[in-house]
PLY file of the C-alpha trace (Angstrom):
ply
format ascii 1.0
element vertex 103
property float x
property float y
property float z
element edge 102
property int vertex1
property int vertex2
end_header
-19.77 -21.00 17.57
-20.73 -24.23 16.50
-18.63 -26.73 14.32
-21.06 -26.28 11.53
-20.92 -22.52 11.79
-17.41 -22.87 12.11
-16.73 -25.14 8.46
-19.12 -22.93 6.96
-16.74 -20.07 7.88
-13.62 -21.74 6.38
-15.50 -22.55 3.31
-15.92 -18.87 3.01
-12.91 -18.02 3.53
-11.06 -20.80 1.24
-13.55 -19.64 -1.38
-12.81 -15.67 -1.11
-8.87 -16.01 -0.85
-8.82 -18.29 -3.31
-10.31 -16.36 -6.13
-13.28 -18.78 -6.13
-11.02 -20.91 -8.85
-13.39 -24.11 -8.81
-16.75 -21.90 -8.97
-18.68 -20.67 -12.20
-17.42 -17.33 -13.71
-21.28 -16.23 -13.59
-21.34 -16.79 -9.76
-17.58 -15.10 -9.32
-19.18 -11.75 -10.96
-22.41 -11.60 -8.88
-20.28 -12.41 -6.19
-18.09 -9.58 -6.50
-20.89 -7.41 -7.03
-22.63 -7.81 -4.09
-18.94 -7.65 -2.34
-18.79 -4.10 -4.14
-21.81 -2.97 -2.77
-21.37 -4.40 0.86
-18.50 -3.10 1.06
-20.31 0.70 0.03
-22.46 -0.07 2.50
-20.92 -1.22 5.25
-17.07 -0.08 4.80
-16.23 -4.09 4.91
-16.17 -6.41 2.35
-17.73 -9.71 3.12
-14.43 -11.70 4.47
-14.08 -8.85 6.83
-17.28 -9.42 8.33
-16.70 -13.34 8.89
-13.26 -12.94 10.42
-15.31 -10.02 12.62
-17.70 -12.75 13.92
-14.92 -15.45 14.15
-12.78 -13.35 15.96
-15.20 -10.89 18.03
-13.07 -7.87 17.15
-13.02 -5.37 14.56
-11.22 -6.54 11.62
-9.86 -4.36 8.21
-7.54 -6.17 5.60
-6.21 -2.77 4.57
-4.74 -2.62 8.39
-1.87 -4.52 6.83
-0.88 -1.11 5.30
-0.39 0.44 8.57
1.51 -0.53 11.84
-2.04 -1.67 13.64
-2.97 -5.26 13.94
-5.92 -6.47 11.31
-8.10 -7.26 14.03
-8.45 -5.13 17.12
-10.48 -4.84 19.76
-12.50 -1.63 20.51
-10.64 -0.66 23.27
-7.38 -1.42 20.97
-8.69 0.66 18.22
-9.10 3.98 20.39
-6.13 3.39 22.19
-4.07 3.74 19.14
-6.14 6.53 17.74
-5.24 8.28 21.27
-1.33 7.27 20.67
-1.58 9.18 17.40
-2.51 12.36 19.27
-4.30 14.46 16.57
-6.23 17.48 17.16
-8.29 16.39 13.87
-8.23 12.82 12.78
-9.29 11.62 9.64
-9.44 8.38 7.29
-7.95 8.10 3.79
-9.50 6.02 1.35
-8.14 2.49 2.52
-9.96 3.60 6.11
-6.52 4.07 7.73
-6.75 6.84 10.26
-4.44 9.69 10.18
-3.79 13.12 11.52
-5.23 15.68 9.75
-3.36 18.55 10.26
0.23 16.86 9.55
-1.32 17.07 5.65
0 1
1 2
2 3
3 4
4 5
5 6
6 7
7 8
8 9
9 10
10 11
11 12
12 13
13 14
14 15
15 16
16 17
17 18
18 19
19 20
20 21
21 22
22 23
23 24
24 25
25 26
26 27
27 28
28 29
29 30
30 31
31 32
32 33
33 34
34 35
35 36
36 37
37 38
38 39
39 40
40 41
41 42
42 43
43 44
44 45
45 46
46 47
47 48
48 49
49 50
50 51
51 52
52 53
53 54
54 55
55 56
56 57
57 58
58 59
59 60
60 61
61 62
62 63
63 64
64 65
65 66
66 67
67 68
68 69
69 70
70 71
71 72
72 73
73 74
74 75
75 76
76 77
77 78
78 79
79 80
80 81
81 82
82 83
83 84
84 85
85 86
86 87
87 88
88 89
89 90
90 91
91 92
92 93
93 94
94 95
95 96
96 97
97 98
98 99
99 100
100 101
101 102
């Protein structure tokens, strides 16, 4: 990554954590929007996808809800899932994995 690339990023992410204070209300709702529906799409929102690329792992703000790391690796993530030892696993709502059958 380039420094460019890279003070792009933490414009980004200054911008999304900070509530985009300093930037039109106009902009903060179309931003949001698209966020939304990225985040339909994809299952990430927007800062999740720029910490993936800084970071080359796989990373989920609602991790912070669970005992994983935010970013993991791939061979992290099925490692834990493996650790959990479900005969069914399953992902609530937040995208945190869990054993089905303990429900």
């Amino acid at each position: 990554m380039n420094r460019l690339q890279i003070y792009f990023t933490a414009l980004l992410l200054s911008v999304n954590l900070s509530g985009c204070a300093f930037l039109p209300a106009n902009f903060a709702l179309i931003s949001t929007g698209a966020d939304v529906g990225l985040t339909a799409l994809t299952g990430k929102s927007t800062s999740e996808h720029i910490a993936d690329e800084v970071t080359k792992m796989d990373c989920q703000w609602s991790r912070i809800f669970s005992e994983w790391k935010v970013c993991l690796t791939d061979e992290e993530y099925v490692t834990n899932l493996l650790r959990m030892n479900c005969k069914t696993y399953s992902w609530n709502f937040l995208n945190i994995p869990y054993c089905k059958e303990n429900n």
